[in-house]
LUMKOL-150749 format. One record per residue: x, y, z of N, C-alpha, C in turn; residue number from 1. Coordinates in steps of 0.001 Angstrom, whole numbers, plus 500000, padded with zeros to 6 digits. Layout:
N
{{X, Y, Z}, {X, Y, Z}, {X, Y, Z}, NUM}
...
//
This chain:
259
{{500851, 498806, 500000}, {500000, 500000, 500000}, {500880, 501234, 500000}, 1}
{{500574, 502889, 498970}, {501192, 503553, 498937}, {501247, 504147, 500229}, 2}
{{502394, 505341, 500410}, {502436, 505398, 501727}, {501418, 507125, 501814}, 3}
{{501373, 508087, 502602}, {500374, 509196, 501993}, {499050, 509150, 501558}, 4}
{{498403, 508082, 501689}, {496602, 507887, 501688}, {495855, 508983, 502526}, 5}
{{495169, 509399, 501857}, {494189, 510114, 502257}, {493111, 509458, 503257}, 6}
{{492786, 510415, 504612}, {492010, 509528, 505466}, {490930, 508881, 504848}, 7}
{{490135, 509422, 504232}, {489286, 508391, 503282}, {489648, 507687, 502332}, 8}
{{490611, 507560, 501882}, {491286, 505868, 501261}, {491701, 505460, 502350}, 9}
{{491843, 505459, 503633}, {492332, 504996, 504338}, {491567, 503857, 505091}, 10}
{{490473, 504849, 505362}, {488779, 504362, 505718}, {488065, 503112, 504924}, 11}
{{488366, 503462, 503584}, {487741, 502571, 502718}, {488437, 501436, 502371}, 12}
{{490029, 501528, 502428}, {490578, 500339, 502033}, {490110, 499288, 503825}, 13}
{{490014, 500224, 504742}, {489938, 499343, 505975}, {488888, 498572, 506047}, 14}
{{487535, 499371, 505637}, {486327, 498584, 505481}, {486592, 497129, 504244}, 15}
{{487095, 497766, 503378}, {487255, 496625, 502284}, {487880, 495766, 502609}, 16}
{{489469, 495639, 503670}, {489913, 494535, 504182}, {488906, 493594, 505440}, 17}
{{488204, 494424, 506660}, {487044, 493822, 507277}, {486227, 493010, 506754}, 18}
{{485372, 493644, 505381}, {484638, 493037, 504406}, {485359, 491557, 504443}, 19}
{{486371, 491624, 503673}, {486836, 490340, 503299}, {487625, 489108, 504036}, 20}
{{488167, 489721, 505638}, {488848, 488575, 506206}, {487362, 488426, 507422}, 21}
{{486596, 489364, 507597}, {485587, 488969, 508978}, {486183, 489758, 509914}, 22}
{{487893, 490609, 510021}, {487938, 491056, 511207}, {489348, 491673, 510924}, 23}
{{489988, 492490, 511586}, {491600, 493414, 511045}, {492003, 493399, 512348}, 24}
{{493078, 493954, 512321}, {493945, 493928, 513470}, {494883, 494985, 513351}, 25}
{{494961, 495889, 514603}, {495567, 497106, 514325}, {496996, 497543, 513716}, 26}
{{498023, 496220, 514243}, {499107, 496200, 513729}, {499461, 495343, 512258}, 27}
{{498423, 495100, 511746}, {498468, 494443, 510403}, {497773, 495811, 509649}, 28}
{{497107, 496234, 510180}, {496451, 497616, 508971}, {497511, 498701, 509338}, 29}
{{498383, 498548, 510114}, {499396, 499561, 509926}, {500060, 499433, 509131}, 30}
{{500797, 497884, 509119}, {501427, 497440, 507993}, {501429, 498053, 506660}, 31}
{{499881, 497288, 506221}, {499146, 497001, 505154}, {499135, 498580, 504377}, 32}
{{498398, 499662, 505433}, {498627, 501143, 505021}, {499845, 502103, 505251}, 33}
{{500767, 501416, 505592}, {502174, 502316, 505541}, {502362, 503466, 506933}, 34}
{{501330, 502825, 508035}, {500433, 504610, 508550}, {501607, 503913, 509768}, 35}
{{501118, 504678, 510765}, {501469, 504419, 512254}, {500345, 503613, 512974}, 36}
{{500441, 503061, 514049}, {499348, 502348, 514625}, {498356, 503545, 515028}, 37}
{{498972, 504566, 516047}, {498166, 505572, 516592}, {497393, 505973, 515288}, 38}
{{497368, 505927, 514214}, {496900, 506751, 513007}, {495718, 505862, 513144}, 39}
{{496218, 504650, 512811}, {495246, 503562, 512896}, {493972, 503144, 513465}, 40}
{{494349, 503677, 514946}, {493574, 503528, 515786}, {492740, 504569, 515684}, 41}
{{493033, 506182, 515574}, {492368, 506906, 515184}, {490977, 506800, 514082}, 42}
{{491405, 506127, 513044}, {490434, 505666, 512220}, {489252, 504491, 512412}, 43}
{{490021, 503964, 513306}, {488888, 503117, 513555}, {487934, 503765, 514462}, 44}
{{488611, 504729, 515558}, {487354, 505594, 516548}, {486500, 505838, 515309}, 45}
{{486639, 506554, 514245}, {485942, 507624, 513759}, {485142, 506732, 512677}, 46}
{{485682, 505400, 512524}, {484568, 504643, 511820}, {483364, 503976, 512674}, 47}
{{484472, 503945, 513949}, {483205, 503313, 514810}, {481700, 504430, 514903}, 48}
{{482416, 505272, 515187}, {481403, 506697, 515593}, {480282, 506762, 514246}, 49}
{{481182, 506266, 513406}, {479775, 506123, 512217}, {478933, 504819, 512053}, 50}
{{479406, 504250, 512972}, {478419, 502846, 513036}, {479196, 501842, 512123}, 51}
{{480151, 502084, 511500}, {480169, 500905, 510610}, {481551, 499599, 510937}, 52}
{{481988, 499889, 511853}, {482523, 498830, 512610}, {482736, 498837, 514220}, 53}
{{482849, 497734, 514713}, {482952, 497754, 516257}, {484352, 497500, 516668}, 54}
{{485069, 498439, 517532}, {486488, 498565, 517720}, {486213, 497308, 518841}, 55}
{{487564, 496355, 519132}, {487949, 495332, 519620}, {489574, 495588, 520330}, 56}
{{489854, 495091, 521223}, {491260, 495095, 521968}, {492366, 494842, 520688}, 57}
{{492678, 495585, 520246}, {494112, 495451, 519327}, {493181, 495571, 517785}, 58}
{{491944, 495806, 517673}, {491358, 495574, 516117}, {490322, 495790, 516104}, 59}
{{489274, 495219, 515242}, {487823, 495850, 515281}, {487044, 494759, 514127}, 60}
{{486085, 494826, 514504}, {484716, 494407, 514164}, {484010, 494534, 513363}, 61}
{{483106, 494082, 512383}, {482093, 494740, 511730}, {481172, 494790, 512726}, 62}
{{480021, 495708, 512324}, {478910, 495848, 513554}, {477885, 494674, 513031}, 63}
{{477976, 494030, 513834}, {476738, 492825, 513591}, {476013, 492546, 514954}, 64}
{{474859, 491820, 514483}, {473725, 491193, 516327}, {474651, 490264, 517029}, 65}
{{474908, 490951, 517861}, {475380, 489545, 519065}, {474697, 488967, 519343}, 66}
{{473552, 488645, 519111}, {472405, 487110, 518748}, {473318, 485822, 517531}, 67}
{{473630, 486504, 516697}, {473915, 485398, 515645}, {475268, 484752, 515960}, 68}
{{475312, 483954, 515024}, {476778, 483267, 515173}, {477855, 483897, 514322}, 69}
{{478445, 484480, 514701}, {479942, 485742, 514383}, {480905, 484810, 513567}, 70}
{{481159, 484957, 511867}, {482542, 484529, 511953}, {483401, 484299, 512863}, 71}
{{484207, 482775, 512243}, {485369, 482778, 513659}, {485916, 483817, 513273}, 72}
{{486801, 484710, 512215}, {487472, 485488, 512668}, {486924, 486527, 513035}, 73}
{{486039, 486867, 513577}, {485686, 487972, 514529}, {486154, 487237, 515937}, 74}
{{485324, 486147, 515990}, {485221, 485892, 517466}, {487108, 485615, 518170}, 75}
{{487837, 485118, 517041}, {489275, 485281, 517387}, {490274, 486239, 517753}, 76}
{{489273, 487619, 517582}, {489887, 488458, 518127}, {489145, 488927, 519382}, 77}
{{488220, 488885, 520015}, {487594, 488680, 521072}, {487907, 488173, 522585}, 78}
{{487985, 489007, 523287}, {488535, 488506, 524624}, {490280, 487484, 524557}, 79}
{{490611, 487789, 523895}, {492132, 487193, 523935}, {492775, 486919, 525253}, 80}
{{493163, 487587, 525923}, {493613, 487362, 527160}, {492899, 486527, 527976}, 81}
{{491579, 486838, 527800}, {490920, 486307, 528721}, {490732, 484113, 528535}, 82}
{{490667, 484354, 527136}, {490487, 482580, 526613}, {491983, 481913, 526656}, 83}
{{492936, 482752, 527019}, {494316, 482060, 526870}, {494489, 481220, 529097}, 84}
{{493902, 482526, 529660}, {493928, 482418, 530677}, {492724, 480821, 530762}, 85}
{{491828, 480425, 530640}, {490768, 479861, 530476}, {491531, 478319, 529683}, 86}
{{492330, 478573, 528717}, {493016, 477649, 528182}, {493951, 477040, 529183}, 87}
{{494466, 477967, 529813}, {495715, 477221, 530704}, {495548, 476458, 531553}, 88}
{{493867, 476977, 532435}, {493131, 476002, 533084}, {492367, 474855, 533210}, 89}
{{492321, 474687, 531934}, {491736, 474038, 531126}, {492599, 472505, 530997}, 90}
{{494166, 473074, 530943}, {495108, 471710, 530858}, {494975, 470662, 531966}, 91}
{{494528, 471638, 533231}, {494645, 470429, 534494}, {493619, 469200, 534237}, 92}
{{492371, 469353, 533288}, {491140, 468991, 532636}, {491829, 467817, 531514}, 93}
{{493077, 467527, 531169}, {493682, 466863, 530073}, {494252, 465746, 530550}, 94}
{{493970, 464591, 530322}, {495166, 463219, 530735}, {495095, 462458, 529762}, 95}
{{496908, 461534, 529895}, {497178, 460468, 528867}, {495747, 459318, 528567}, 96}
{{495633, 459054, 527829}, {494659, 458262, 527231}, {493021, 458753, 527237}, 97}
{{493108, 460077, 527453}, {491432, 461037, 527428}, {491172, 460222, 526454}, 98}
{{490078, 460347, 525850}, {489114, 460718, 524628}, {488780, 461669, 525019}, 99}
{{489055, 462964, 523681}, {488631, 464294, 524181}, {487630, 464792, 523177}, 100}
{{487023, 465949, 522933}, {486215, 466540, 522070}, {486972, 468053, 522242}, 101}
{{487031, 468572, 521301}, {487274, 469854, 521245}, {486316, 470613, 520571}, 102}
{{485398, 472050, 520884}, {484521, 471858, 519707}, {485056, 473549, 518748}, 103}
{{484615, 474096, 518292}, {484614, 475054, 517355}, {485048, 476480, 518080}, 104}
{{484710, 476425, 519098}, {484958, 477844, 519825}, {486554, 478237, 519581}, 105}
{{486933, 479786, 519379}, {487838, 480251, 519893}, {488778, 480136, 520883}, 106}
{{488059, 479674, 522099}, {488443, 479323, 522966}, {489313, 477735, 523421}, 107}
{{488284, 476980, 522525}, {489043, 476011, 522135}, {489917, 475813, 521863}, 108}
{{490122, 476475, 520743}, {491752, 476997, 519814}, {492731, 477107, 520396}, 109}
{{492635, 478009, 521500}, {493562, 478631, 522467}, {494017, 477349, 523123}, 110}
{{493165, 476325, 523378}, {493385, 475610, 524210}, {494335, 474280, 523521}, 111}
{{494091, 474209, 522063}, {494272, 473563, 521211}, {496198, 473813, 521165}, 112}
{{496101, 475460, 520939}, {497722, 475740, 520770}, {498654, 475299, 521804}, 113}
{{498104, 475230, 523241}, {498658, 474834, 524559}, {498800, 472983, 524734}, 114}
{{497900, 472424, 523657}, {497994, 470902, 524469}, {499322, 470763, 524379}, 115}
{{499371, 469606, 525116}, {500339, 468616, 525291}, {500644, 467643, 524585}, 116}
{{501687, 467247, 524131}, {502222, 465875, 523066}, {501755, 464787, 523655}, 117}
{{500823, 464549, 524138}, {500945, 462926, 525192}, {499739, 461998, 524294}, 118}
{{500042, 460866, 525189}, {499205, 459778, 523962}, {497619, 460039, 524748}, 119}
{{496741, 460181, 523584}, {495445, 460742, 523869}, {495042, 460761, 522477}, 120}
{{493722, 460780, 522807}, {492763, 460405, 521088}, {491763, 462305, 521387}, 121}
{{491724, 462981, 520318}, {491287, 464060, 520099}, {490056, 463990, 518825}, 122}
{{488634, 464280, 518823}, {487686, 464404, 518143}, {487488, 466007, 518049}, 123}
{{487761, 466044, 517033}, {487086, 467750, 517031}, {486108, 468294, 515455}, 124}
{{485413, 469433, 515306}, {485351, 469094, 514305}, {484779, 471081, 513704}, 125}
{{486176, 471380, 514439}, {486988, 472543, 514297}, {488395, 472447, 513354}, 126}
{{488087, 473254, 512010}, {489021, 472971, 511024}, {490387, 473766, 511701}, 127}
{{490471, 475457, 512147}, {491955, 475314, 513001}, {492476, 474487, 514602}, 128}
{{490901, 473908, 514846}, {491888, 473242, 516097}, {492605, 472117, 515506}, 129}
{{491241, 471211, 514443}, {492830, 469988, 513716}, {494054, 470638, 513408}, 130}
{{493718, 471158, 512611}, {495150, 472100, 511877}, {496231, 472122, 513164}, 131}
{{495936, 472943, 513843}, {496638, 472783, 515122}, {497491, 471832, 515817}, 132}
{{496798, 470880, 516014}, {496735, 469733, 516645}, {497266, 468633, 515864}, 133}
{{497689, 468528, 514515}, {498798, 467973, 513514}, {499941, 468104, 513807}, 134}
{{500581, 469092, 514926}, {501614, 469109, 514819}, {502350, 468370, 516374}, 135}
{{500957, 467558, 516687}, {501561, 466843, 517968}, {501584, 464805, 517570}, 136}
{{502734, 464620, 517708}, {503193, 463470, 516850}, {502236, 462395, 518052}, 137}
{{501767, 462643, 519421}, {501521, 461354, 520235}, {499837, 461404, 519783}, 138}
{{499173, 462460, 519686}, {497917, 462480, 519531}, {497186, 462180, 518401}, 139}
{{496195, 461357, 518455}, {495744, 460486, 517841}, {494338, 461522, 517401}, 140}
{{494234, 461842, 516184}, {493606, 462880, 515800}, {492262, 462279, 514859}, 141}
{{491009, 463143, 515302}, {490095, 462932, 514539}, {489113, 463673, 514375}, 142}
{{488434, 463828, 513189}, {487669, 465156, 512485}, {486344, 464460, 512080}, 143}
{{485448, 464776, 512491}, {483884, 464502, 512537}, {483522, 464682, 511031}, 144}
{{484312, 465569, 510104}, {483731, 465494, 508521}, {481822, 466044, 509273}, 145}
{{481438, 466120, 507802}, {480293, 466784, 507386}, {480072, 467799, 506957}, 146}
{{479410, 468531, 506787}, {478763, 469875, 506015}, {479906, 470896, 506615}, 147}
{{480542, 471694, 505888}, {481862, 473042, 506503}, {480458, 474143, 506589}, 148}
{{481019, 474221, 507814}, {480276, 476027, 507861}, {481489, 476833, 507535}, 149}
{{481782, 477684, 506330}, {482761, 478688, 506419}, {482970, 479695, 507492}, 150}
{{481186, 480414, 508063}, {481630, 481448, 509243}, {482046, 480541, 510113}, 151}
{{482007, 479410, 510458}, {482638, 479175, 511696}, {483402, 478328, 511718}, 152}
{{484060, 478046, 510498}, {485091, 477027, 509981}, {484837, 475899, 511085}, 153}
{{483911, 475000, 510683}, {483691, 473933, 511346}, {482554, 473052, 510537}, 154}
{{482939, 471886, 510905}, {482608, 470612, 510286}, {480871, 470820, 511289}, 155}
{{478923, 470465, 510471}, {478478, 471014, 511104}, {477758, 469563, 510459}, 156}
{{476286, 469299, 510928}, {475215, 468259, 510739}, {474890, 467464, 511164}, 157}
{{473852, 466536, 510214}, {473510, 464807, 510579}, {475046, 464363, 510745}, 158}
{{475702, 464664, 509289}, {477237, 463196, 509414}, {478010, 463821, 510446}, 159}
{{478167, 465256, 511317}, {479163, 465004, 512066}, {478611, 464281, 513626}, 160}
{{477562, 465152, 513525}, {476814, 463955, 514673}, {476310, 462808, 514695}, 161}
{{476886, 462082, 513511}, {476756, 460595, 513516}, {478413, 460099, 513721}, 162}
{{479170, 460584, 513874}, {480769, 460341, 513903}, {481097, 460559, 515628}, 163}
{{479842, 461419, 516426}, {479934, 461847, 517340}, {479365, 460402, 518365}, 164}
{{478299, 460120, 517349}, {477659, 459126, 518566}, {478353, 457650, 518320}, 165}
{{479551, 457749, 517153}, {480378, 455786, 517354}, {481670, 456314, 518296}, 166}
{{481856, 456906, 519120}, {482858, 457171, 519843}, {482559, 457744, 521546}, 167}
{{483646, 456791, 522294}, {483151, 457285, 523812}, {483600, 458521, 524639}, 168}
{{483562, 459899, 524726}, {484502, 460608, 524734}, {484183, 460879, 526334}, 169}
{{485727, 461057, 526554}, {485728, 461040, 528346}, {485098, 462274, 528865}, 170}
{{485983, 463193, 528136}, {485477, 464733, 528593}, {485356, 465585, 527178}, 171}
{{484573, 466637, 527472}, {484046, 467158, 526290}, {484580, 469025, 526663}, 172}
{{485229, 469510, 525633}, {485336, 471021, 526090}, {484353, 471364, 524854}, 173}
{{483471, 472830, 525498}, {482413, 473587, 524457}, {482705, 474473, 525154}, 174}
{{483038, 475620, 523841}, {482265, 477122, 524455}, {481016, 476997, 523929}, 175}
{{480715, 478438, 524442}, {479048, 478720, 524612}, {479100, 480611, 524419}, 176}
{{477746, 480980, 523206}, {477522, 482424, 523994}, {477150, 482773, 524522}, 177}
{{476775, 482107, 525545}, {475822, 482751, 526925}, {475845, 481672, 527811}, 178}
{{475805, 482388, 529272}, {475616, 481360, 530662}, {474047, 482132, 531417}, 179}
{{473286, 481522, 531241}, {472200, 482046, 531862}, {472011, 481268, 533193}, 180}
{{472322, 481835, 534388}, {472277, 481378, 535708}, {470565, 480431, 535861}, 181}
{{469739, 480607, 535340}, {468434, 479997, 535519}, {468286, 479084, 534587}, 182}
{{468772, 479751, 532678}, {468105, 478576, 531534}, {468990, 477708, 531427}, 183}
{{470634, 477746, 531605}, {471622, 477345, 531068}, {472451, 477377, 530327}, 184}
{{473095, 477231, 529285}, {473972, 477846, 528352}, {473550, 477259, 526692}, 185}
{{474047, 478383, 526227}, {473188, 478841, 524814}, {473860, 479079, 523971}, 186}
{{474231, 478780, 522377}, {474534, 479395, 521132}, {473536, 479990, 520156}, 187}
{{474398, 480463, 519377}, {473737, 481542, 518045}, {473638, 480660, 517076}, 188}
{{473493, 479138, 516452}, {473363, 478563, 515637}, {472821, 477701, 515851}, 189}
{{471406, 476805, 515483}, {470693, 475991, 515505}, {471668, 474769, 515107}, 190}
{{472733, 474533, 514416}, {473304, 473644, 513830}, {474354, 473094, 514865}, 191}
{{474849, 474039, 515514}, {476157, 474254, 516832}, {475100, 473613, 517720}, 192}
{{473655, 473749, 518342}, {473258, 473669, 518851}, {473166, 472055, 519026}, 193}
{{472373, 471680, 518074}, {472766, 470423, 517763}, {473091, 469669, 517997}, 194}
{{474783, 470195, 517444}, {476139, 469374, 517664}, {476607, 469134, 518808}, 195}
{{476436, 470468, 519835}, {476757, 470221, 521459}, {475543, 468996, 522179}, 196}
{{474195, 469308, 521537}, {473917, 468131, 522685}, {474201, 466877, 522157}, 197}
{{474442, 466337, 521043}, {475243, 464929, 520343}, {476485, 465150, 521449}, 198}
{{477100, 465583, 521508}, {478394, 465745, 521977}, {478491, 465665, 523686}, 199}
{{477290, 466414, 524072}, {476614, 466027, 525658}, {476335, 464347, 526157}, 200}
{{475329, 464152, 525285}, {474962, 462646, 525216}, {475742, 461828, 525746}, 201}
{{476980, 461917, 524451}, {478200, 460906, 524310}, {479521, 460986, 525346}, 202}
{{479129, 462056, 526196}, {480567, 462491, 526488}, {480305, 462267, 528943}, 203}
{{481671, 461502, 529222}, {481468, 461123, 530633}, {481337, 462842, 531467}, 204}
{{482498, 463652, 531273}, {482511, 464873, 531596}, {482345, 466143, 530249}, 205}
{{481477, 467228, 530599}, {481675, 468324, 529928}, {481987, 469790, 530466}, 206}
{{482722, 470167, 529812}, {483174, 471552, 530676}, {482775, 472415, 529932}, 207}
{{482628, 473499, 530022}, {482163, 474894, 529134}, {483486, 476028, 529647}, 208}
{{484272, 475876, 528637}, {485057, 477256, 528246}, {484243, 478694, 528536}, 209}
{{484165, 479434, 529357}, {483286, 481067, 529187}, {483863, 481677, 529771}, 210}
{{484078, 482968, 529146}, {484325, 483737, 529277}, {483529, 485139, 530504}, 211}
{{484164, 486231, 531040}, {483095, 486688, 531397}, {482220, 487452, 531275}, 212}
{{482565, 487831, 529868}, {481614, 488225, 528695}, {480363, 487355, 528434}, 213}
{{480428, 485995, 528529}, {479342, 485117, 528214}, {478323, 485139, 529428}, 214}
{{478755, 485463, 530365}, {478136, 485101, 531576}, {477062, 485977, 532230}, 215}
{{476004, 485043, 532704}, {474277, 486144, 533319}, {473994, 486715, 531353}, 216}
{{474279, 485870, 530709}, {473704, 486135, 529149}, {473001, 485079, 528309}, 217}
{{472560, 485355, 527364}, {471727, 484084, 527187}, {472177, 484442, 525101}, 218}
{{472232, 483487, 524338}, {471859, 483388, 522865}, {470811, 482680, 522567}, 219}
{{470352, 483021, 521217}, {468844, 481958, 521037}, {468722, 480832, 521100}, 220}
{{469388, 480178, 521237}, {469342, 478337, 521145}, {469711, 477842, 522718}, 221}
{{469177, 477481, 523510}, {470112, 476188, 524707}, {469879, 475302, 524083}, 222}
{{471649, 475141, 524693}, {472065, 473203, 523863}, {472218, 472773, 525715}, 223}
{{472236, 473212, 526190}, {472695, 472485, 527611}, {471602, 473192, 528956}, 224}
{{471614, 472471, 529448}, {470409, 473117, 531200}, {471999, 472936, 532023}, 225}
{{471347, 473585, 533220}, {472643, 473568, 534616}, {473556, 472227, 534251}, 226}
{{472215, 471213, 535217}, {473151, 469972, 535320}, {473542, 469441, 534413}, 227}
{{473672, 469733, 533175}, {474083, 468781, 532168}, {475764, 468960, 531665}, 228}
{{476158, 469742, 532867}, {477566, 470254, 532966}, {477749, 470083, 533431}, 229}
{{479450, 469498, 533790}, {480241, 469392, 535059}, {480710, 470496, 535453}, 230}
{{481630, 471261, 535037}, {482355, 472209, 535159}, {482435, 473486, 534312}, 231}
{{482204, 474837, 534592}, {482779, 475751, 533669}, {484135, 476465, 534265}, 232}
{{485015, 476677, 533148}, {486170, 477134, 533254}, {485930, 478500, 532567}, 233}
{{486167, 479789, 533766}, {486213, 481337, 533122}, {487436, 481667, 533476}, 234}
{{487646, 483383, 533878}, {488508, 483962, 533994}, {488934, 484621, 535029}, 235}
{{489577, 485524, 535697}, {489880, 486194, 536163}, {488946, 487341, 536835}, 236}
{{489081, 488287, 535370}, {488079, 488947, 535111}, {486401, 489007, 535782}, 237}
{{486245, 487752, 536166}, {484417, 487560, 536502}, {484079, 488145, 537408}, 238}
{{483116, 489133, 537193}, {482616, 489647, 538535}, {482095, 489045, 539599}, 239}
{{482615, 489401, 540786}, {482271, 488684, 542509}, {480690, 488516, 542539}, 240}
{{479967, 489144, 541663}, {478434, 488816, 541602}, {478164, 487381, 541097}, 241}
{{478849, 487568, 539765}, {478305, 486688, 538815}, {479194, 484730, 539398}, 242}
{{480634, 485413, 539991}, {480891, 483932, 540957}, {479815, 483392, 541834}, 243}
{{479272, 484574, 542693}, {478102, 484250, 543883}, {477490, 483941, 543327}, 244}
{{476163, 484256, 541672}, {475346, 483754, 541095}, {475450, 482196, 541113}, 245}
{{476745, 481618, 540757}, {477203, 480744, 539960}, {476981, 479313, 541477}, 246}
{{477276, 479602, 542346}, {477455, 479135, 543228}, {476248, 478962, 543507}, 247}
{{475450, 479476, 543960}, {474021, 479672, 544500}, {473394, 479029, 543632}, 248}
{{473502, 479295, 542149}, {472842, 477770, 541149}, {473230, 476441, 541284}, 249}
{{474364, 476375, 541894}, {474597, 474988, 542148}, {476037, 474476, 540822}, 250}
{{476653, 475651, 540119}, {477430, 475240, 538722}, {478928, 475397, 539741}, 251}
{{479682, 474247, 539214}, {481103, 473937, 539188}, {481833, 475142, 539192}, 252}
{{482771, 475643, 539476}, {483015, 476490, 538180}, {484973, 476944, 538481}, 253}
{{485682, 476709, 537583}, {487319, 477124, 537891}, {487316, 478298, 537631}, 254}
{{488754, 479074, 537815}, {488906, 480474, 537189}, {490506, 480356, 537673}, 255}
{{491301, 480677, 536669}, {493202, 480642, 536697}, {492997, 481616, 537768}, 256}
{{494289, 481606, 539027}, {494249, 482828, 540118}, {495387, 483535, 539852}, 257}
{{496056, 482696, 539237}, {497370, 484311, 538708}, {497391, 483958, 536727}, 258}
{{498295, 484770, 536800}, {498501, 485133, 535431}, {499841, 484180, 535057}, 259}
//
């Protein structure tokens, strides 16, 4: 990109890169436009202020319903810190010979980049957590196949939830967009929806990855009620309310205590 763009080529090439990856990142559109980051960031205030994208920790958003199901790459730039922290806790949740499930979430991912080389059988049917997860020589890897959802780069249907129910999986990790202290936890896709309770069914333990963004929130679909969870793993971050909520319902729940 030339260097000297005018703030409105600047504006427009940014929307046009959003358009096309689902999501930017402040130090790649610096790159990309020759600018400074601070420049950068500037532009995105002033696009936000016009409604047409939602600024994010290090990047930004298109403005869409937080009802629906968000490209992964939106949702990958989303709470970062917070799902890495959530990931780490997540490992004590991992042993030699699991059968595990990993499912589509972001959060997953995170958790995906952290496993461990050890001998263990992995079902997922999240195209970057396989990807990921190829590069561990002990783990015994497997992909549910079926219908690709592109926004959420994940394997979705009848055939993956028929791949779900010939296998015994010990413990099951799912995120979720919402923890509703009364209904239970909820996604933005009838299809995800689905797939988590196939994946409930089949599975001895399930944990829910959330964030504390997800939490006292609800999306249109429950795939899960209270008890149909063992454990949720959040963050740091969670407000002393929403722990007391959590407790008082009767839900599991970890959170990493340092960093």
């Amino acid at each position: 990109m030339v260097a000297g763009m005018l703030p409105q080529q600047r504006h427009d090439e940014i929307l046009r890169t959003l358009d096309h990856q689902g999501g930017v990142k402040v130090a790649d559109l610096a790159s990309r436009l020759a600018v400074t980051e601070e420049t950068v960031r500037r532009d995105l205030v002033r696009l936000e202020e016009e409604g047409r994208l939602t600024r994010t920790h290090g990047g930004a958003l298109p403005s869409v319903s937080a009802q629906g199901a968000l490209p992964y790459q939106h949702r990958e730039l989303e709470q970062v810190d917070a799902k890495r922290q959530i990931a780490r806790t997540a490992l004590g949740e991992i042993h030699e010979e699991d059968v595990l499930f990993l499912d589509g979430s972001t959060t997953c991912y995170h958790l995906a980049r952290l496993f461990p080389d050890i001998r263990c059988t992995v079902l997922t049917h999240s195209e970057p957590v396989f990807r990921e997860l190829t590069h561990r020589t002990n783990v015994e890897l497997l992909s549910t196949g079926g219908l690709f959802d592109t926004r959420t780069a994940c394997f979705v249907g009848p055939l993956a939830e028929q791949m779900l129910s010939s296998l015994h999986i010990t413990t099951a990790f799912l995120g979720c967009k919402g923890l509703d202290f009364k209904r239970g936890f909820s996604d933005g896709s009838v299809r995800h929806m689905n797939l988590k309770r196939s994946v409930i069914r089949g599975a001895d333990q399930v944990v829910v990855l959330a964030d504390h963004s997800k939490l006292n929130s609800s999306a249109r679909y429950f795939f899960a009620e209270l008890p149909d969870v063992d454990l949720v793993i959040t963050d740091t971050s969670t407000p002393a309310a929403h722990r007391e909520a959590m407790k008082k319902a009767g839900i599991r729940f970890l959170a990493e205590t340092t960093d």
